[in-house]
Wavefront OBJ file of the C-alpha trace (Angstrom):
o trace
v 0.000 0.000 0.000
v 1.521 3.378 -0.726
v 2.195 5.594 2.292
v 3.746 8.862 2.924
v 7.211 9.686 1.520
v 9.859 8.853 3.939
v 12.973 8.212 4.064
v 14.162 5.574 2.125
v 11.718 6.260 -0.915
v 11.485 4.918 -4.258
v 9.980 7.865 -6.202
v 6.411 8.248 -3.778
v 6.024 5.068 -2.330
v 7.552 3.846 0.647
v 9.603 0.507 -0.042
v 9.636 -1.799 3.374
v 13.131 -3.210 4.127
v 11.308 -6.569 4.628
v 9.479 -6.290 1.743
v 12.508 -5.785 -0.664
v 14.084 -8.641 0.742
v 11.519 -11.635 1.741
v 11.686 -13.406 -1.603
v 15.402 -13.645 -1.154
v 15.098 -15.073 1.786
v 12.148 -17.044 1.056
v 13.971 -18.277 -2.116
v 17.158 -19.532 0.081
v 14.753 -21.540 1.860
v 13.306 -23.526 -0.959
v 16.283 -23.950 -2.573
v 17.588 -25.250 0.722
v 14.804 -27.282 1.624
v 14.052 -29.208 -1.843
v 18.093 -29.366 -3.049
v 19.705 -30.240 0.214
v 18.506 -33.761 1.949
v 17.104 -33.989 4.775
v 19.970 -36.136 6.645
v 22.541 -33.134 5.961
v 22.614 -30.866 9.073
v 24.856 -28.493 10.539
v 27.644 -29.802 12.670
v 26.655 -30.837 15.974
v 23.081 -29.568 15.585
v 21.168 -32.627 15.590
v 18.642 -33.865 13.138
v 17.322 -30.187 13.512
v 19.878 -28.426 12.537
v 18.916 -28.285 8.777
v 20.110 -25.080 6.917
v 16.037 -24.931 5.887
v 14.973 -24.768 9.008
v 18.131 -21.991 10.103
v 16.863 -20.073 7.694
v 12.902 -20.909 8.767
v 13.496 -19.145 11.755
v 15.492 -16.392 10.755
v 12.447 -15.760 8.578
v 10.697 -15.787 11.679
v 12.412 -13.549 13.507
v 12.568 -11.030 10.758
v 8.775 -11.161 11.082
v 8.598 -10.645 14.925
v 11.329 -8.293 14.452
v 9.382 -6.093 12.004
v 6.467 -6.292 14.041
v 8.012 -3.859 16.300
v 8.535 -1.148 13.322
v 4.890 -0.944 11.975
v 5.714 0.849 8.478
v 7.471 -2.625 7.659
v 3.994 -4.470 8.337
v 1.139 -4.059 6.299
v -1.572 -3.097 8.545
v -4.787 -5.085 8.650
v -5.808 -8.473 9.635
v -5.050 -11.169 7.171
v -6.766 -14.449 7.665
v -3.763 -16.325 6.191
v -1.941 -15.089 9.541
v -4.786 -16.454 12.159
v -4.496 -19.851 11.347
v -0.405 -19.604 10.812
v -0.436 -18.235 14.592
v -3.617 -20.489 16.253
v -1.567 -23.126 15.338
v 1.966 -21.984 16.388
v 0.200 -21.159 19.481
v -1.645 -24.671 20.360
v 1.464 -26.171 19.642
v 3.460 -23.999 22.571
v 0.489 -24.491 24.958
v 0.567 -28.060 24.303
v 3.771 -28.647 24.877
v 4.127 -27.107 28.117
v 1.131 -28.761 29.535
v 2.695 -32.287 28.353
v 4.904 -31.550 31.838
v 1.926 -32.388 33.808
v 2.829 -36.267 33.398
v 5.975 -37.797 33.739
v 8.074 -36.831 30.333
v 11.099 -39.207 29.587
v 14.188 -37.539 28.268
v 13.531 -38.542 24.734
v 10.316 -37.023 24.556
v 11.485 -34.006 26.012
v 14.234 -33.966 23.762
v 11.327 -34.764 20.657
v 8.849 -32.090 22.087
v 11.454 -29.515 22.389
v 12.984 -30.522 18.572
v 9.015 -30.276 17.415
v 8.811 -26.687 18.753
v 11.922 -25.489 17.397
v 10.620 -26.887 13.543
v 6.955 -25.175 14.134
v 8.815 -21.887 14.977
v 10.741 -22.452 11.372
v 7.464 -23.174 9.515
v 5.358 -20.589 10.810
v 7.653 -17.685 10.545
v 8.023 -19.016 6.784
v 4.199 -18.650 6.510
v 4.121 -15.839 8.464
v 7.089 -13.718 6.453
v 5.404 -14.991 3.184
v 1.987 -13.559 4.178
v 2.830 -10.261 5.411
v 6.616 -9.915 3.365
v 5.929 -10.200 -0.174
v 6.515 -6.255 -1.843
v 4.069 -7.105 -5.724
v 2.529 -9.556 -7.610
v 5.534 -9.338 -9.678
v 8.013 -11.070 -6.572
v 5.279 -13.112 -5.782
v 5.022 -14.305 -9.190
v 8.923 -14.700 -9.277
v 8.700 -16.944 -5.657
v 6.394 -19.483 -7.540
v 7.965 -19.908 -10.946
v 11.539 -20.414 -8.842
v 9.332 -23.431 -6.880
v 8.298 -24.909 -9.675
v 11.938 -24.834 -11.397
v 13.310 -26.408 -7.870
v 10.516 -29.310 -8.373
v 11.504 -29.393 -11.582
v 15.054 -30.238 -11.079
v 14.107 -32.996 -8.153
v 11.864 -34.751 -10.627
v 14.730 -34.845 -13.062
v 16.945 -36.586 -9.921
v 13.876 -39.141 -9.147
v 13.538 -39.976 -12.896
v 17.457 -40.653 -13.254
v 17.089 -42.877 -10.137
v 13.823 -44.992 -11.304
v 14.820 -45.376 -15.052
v 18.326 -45.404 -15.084
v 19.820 -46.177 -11.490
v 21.346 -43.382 -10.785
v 21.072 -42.038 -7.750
v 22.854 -38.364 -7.470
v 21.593 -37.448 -4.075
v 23.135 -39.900 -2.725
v 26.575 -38.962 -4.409
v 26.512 -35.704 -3.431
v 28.708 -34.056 -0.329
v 28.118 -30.756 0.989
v 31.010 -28.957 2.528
v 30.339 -27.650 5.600
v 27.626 -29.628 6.702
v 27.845 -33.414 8.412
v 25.448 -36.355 7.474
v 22.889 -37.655 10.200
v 22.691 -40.979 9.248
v 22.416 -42.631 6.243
v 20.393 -41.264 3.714
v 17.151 -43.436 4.018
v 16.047 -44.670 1.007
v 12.262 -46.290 0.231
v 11.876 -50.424 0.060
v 11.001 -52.123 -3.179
v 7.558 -51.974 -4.081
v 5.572 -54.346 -6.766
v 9.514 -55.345 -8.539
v 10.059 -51.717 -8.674
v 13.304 -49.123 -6.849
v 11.037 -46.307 -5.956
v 12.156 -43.150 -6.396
v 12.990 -40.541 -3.778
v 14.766 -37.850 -5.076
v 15.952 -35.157 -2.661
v 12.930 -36.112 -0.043
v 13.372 -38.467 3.143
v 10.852 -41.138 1.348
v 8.943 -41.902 -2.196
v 5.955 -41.110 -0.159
v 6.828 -37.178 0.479
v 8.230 -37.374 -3.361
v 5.035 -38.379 -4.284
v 2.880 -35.616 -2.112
v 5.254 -33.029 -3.206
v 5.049 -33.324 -6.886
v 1.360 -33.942 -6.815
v 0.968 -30.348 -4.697
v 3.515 -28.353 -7.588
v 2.027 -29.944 -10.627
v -1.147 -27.519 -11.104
v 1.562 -24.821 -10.616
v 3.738 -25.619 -13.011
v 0.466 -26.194 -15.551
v -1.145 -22.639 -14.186
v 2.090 -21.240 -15.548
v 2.300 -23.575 -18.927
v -1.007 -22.207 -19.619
v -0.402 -18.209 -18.674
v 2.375 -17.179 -18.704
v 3.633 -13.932 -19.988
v 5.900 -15.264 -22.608
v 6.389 -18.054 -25.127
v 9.198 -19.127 -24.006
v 8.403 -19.334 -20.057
v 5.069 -21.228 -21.062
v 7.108 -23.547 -23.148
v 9.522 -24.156 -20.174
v 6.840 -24.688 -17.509
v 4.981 -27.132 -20.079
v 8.316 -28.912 -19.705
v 8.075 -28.668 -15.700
v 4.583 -29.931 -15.762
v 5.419 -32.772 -18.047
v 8.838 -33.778 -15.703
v 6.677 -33.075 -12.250
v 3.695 -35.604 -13.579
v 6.350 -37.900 -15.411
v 7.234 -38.485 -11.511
v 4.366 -39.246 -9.667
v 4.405 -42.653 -11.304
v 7.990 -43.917 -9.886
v 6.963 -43.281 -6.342
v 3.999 -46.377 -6.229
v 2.981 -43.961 -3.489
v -1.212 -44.408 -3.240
v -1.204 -40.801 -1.121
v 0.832 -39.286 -4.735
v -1.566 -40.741 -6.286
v -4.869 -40.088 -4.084
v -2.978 -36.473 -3.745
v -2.247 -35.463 -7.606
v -5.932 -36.844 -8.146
v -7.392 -34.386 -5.456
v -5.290 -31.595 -6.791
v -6.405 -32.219 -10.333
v -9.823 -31.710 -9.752
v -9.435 -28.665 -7.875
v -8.226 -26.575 -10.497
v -9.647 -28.725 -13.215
v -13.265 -27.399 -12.181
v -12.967 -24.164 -13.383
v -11.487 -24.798 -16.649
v -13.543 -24.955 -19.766
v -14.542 -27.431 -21.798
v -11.808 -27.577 -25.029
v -8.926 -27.317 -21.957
v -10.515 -30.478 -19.996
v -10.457 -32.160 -23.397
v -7.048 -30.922 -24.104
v -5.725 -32.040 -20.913
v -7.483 -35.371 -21.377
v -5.583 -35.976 -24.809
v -2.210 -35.181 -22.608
v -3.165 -37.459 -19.838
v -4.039 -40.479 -22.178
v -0.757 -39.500 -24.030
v 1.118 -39.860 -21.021
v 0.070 -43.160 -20.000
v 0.940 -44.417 -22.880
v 4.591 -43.180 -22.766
v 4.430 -44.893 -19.539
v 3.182 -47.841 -20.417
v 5.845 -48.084 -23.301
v 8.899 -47.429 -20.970
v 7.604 -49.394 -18.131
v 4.665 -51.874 -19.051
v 4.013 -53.154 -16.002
v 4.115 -50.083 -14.091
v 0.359 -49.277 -14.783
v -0.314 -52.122 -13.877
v 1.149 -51.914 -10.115
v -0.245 -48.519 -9.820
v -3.738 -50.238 -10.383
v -2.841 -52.937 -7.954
v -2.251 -50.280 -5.222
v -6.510 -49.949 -5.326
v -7.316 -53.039 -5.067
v -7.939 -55.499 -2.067
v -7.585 -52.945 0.433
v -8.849 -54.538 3.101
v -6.202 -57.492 2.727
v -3.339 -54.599 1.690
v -0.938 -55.056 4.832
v 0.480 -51.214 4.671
v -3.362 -50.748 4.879
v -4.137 -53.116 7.922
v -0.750 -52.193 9.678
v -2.345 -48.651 10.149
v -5.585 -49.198 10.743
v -4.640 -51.743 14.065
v -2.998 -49.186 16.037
v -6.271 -47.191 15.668
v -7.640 -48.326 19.053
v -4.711 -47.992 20.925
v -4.266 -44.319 19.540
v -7.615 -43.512 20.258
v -7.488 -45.273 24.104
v -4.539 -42.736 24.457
v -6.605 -39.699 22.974
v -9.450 -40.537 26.065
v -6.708 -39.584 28.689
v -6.068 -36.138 26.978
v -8.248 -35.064 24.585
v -7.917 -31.555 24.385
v -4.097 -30.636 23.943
v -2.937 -34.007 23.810
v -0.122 -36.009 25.141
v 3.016 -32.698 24.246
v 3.503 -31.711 20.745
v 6.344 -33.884 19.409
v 6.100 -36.702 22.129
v 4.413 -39.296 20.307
v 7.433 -41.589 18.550
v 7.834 -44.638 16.704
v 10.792 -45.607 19.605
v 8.099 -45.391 22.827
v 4.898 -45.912 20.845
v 3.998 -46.715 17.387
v 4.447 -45.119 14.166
v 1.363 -43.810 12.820
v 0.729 -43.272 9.112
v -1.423 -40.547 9.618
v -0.769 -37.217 10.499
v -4.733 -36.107 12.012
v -4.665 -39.052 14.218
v -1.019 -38.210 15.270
v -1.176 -34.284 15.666
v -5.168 -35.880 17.325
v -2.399 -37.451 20.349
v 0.031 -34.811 20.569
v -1.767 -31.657 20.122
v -5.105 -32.843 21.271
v -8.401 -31.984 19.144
v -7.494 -28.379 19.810
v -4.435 -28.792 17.908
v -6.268 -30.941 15.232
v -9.440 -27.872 14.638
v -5.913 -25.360 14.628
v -4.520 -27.686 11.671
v -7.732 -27.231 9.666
v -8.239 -24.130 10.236
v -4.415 -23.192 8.840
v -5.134 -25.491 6.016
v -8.703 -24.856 4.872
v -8.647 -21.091 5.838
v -5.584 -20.828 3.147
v -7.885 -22.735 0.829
v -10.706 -19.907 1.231
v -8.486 -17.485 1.210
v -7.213 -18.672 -1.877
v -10.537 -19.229 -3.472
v -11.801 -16.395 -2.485
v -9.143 -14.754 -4.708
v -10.578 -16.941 -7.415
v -14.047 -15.088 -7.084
v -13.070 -11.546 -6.604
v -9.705 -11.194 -9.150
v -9.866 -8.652 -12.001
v -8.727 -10.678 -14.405
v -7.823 -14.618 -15.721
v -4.666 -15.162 -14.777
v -5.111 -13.731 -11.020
v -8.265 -16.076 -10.835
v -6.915 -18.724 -12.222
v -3.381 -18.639 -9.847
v -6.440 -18.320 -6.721
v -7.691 -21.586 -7.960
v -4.616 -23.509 -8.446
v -3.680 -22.676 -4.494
v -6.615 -23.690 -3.263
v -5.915 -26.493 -5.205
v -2.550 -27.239 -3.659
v -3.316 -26.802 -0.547
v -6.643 -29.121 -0.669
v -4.280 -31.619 -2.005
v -1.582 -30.655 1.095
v -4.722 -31.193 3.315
v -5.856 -34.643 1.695
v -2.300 -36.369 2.500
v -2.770 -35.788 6.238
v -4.919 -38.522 6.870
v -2.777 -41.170 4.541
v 1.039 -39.703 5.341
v 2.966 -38.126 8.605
v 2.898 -35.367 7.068
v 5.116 -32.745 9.026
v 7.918 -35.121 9.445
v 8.468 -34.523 5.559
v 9.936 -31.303 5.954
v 10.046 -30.517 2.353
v 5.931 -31.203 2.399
v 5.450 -29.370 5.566
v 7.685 -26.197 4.146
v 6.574 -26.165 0.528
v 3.019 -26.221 2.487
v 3.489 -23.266 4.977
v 4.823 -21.117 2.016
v 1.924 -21.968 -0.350
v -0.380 -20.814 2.424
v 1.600 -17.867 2.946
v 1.345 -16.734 -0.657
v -2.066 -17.011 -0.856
v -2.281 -14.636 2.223
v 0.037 -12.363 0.334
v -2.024 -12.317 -2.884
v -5.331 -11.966 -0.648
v -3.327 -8.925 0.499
v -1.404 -7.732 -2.524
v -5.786 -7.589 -3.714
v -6.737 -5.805 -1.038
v -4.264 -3.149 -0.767
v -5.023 -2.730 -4.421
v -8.527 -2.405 -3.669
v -8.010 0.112 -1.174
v -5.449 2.227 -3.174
v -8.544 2.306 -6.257
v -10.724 3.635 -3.206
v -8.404 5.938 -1.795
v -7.661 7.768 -5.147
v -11.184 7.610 -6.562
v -11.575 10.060 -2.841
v -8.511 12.132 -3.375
v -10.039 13.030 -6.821
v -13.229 13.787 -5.910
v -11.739 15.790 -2.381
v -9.806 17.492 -5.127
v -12.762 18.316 -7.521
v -14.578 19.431 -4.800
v -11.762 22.028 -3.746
v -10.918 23.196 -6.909
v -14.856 24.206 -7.300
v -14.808 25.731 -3.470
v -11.615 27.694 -4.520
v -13.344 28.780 -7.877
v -17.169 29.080 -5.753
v -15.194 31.565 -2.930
v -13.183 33.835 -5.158
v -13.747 37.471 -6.218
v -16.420 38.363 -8.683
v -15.737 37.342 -12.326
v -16.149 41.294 -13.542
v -13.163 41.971 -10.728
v -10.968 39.425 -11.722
v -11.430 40.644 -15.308
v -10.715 44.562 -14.347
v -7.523 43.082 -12.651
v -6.635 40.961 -15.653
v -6.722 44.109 -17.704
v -4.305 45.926 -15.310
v -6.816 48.325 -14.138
v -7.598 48.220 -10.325
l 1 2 3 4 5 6 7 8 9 10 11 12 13 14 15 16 17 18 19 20 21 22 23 24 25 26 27 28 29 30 31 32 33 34 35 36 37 38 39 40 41 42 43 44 45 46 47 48 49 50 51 52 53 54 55 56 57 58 59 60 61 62 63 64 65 66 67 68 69 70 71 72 73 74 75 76 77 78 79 80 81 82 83 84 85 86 87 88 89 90 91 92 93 94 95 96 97 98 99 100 101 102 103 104 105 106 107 108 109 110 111 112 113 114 115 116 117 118 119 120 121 122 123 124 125 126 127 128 129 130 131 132 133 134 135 136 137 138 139 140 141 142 143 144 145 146 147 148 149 150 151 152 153 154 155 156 157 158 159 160 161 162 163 164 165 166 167 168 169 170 171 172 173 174 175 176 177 178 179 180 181 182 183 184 185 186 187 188 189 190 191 192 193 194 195 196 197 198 199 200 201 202 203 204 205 206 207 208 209 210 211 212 213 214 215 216 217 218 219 220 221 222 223 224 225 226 227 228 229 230 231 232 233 234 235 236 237 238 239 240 241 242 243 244 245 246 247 248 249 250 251 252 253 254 255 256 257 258 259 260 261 262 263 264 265 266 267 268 269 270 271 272 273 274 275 276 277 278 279 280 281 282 283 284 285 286 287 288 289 290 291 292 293 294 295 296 297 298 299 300 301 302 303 304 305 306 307 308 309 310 311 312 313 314 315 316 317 318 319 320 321 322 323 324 325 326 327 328 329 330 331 332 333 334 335 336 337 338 339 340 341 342 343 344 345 346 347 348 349 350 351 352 353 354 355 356 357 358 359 360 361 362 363 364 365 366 367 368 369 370 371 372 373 374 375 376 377 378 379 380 381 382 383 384 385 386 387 388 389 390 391 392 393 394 395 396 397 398 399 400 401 402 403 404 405 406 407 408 409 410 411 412 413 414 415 416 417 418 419 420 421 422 423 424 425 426 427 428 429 430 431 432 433 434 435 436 437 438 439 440 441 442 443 444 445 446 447 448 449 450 451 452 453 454 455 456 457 458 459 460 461 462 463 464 465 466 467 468 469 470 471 472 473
């Protein structure tokens, strides 16, 4: 929004220090977070000493930071920020009240690790929300996400098609491994693919939440040439969906699809139909039984052991919910080493964070996804409308894997996730401030016509001003 010249102008607008610089900073973390596994820490740090999250919560602090300075903070409530902070918050509270029973030292250790990566995520969310300067950075942010997927889907497709597995090749300097990197079992005769994620699962997720992006921008964007490249994106992100035999990729890129495939017209949705049926059949050419195991994945459910595994510990989970349902056992608490591992990221955040924690979750989630539709319904033109549409569509697709995938362990998921929701606030934003300018300079013209006729209304008498125009007194 334009304010008062100051200094540190551009011309008659005020440019915010934090503006100028969030999508810097927001860029470091994605490229940080999708090109740098998540074994590699800092020295000594521990498993959550990622460079991601270092820069997560310098993000974070920037925001707190700028809180104190109000011209770097839009003003205004945005509903982006509520749900970032309710669940920030729930988190905190639950944590603390986990020391009303006896904590061991691991799950002090986990609960304190767990607060430390919320703090990250949310101040990415946050910074995103409130940070972003245009809709020409913002823009910027999301084509640079969709490049980084980009490049990760190239990595997964050199490790499902022709063994090669670069990730794992790779040494940073400066930072120390934690462990091996973990790579995903066998499934139906095939290596699944991981790419830069901890599992084919988040691989999977991931790529199903960028591909509408990277198809928003094959179909508008401002050039040739960039539509050309994104149509490339689109064609690498979907190309790797397959080589993950993930059923939540799947489940998730069909979700995500039909989001932003319901406001598209008729010739597109037959377009994209010709692509789709195109694709398969590249698929089935390179890999002809690969179809075939994806279609296995949906059937016999009931006798599917990753299937039963989960649903058996549902009792258990939900005997442990009964002794504290409202904020949970301590956010972070629940492991796989004391407990069981849980598949499912509602029923785990449901033990840890309580069904407070759980309505917080959905209300960061779906309130992005109104926020972002609601974009959809009020934009000025195509493009804007159709970008509103494909985050809703992303995050509904986000949302979805919660209930099939631990979601927030997969700290690429859980960032890529926060920052989508953050962009939506700052587009819900970048709209209203636009909004408001339109209002506030249709007023300064009228407040000016108004004068101009009080000036003319209160002056001397036209046959005066003449006499005075001639010289004569």
């Amino acid at each position: 929004m334009t304010a008062p010249a100051r200094p540190g102008v551009r011309g008659q607008e005020w440019v915010s220090p934090l503006r100028a610089d969030i999508v810097s900073l927001l860029t470091l973390f994605a490229v940080t977070l999708w090109l740098i596994p998540q074994q590699w820490v800092l020295p000594g740090g521990g498993a959550i000493a990622r460079p991601a999250i270092v820069v997560g919560l310098a993000l974070g602090f920037v925001y707190v930071a700028a809180r104190f300075v109000p011209p770097l903070v839009p003003p205004g409530r945005n509903p982006v920020a509520i749900g970032l902070w309710s669940y920030g918050v729930v988190v905190v509270v639950s944590f603390g009240l986990s020391f009303n029973r006896d904590l061991t030292a691991t799950e002090s250790a986990a609960g304190q690790r767990e607060l430390v990566l919320t703090a990250a995520m949310v101040g990415v969310g946050l910074a995103a929300s409130a940070g972003i300067a245009d809709r020409r950075r913002l823009e910027i942010l999301l084509r640079r996400l969709v490049g980084l997927a980009a490049i990760v889907a190239v990595l997964a497709l050199l490790q499902f098609y022709a063994g090669v597995d670069l990730p794992a090749r790779v040494r940073f300097p400066g930072l120390a491994l934690n462990g091996e990197l973990v790579r995903s079992r066998p499934r139906s005769g095939f290596v699944r693919a991981t790419g830069t994620t901890a599992h084919a699962i988040e691989l999977g997720v991931v790529m199903a939440m960028m591909l509408p992006l990277a198809l928003h921008y094959a179909l508008h964007g401002s050039t040739p040439v960039q539509r050309r490249r994104h149509w490339i994106a689109a064609g690498l992100i979907a190309a790797t969906v397959p080589t993950t035999i993930s059923r939540s990729g799947i489940v998730a890129l069909g979700v995500a699809l039909a989001v932003q495939a319901s406001v598209w017209s008729l010739p597109l949705l037959r377009r994209m139909a010709a692509l789709a049926v195109g694709g398969v059949a590249v698929l089935y050419a390179l890999r002809p039984t690969l179809p075939g195991s994806l279609l296995a994945l949906f059937r016999g459910l009931e006798s599917d052991t990753s299937i039963t595994a989960r649903t058996s510990d549902y009792d258990v989970a939900f005997d442990f919910v009964a002794q504290r349902p409202w904020f949970g056992r301590g956010a972070g608490t629940w492991g796989s080493d004391n407990y069981r591992l849980l598949d499912n990221q509602m029923l785990l955040s449901l033990l840890e964070i309580g069904w407070v924690g759980v309505i917080a979750i959905t209300l960061m989630y779906l309130g992005g996804a109104a926020v972002a539709r609601q974009i959809r319904i009020a934009a000025p033109d195509d493009p804007t409308r159709h970008l509103g549409q494909t985050l809703a569509a992303m995050i509904v697709a986000a949302f979805t894997a919660l209930f099939f995938v631990n979601g927030f362990f997969y700290e690429i998921y859980f960032g890529t996730t926060v920052l989508v929701i953050g962009v939506a606030g700052a587009l819900w934003r970048l709209m209203r401030d636009q909004g408001a300018d339109a209002v506030a300079v249709a007023r300064a013209r009228e407040r000016g016509f108004l004068a101009r006729r009080l000036r003319v209304d209160s002056g001397p008498p036209w046959w005066q001003r003449a006499l005075t125009a001639g010289g004569r007194p």
